[in-house]
N, C-alpha and C positions, 0 to 999 in steps of 0.2 A: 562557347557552349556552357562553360561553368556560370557565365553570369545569368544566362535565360536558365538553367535551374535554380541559381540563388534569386531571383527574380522572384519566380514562378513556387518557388518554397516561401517566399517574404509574404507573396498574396494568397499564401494559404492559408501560413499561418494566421494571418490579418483574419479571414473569416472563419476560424474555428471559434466556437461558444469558450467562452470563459467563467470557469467554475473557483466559487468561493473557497476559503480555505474552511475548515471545520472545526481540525483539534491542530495543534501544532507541527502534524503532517501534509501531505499536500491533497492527500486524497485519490477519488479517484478521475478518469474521466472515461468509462465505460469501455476500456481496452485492457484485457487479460496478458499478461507475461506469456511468451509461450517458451522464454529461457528461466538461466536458473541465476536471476539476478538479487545482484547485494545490496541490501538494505540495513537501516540502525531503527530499534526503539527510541521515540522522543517521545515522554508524556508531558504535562504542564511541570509535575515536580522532576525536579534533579533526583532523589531517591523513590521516584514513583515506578511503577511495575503494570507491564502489559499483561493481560490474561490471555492464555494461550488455551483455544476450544477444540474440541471434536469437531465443528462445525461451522458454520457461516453465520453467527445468531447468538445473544446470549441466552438463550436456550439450550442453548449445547452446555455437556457435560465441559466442567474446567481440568485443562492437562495438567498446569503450572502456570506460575508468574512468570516475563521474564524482566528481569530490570532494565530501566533507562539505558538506552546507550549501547546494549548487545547486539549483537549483529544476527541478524535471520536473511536466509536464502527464499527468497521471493518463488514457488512454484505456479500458482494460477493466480484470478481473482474473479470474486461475483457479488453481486449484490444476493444480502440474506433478508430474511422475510421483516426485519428490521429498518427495512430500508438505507442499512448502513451497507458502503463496502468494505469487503472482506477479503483478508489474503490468506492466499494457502501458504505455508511456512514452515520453513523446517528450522529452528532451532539446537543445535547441538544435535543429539540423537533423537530430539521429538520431533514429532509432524501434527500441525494443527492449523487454526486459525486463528485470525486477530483482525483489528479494524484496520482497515487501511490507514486514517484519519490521527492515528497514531506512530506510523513510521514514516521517517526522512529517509529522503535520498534514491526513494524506489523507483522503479521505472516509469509513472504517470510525469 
């Protein structure tokens, strides 16, 4: 039995799209967390800093920076009117947004 599912997981995965990378994250591929998973800021700099928004969009008001390398709890994600994906996030005591395309390790 385990091999006709590892099988049949091999040929799936075989046919799913394969999406480019973006920013030093991995992005998205149009599937929402519906846990509360652990992710890290990666930007291109070693001392560079994610913007943490109200919103799905640079449009949105900015909450805070957070620097490279901090760890955020991954809540939803959606594409904003940007056409960039976007994660909902909790940071320490804030809650905001940020680009997917900017965090490692996240559930995509």
């Amino acid at each position: 039995m385990f091999k006709c599912f590892l099988g049949s997981a091999l040929i799936l995965a075989a046919a799913l799209p394969v999406k480019a990378e973006i920013g030093p994250g991995l992005g998205p591929n149009n599937i929402a967390s519906s846990t509360d998973d652990v992710a890290y800021v990666c930007t291109n700099d070693d001392n560079g800093r994610l913007t943490l928004r109200s919103g799905s969009g640079t449009s949105f008001r900015k909450i805070k920076e957070i620097p490279n390398g901090n760890i955020v709890n991954i809540l939803s994600g959606q594409y904003g009117r940007d056409r960039y994906y976007w994660w909902n996030v909790r940071h320490e005591r804030s809650l905001g947004w940020v680009r997917a395309d900017y965090v490692c390790n996240d559930p995509q």
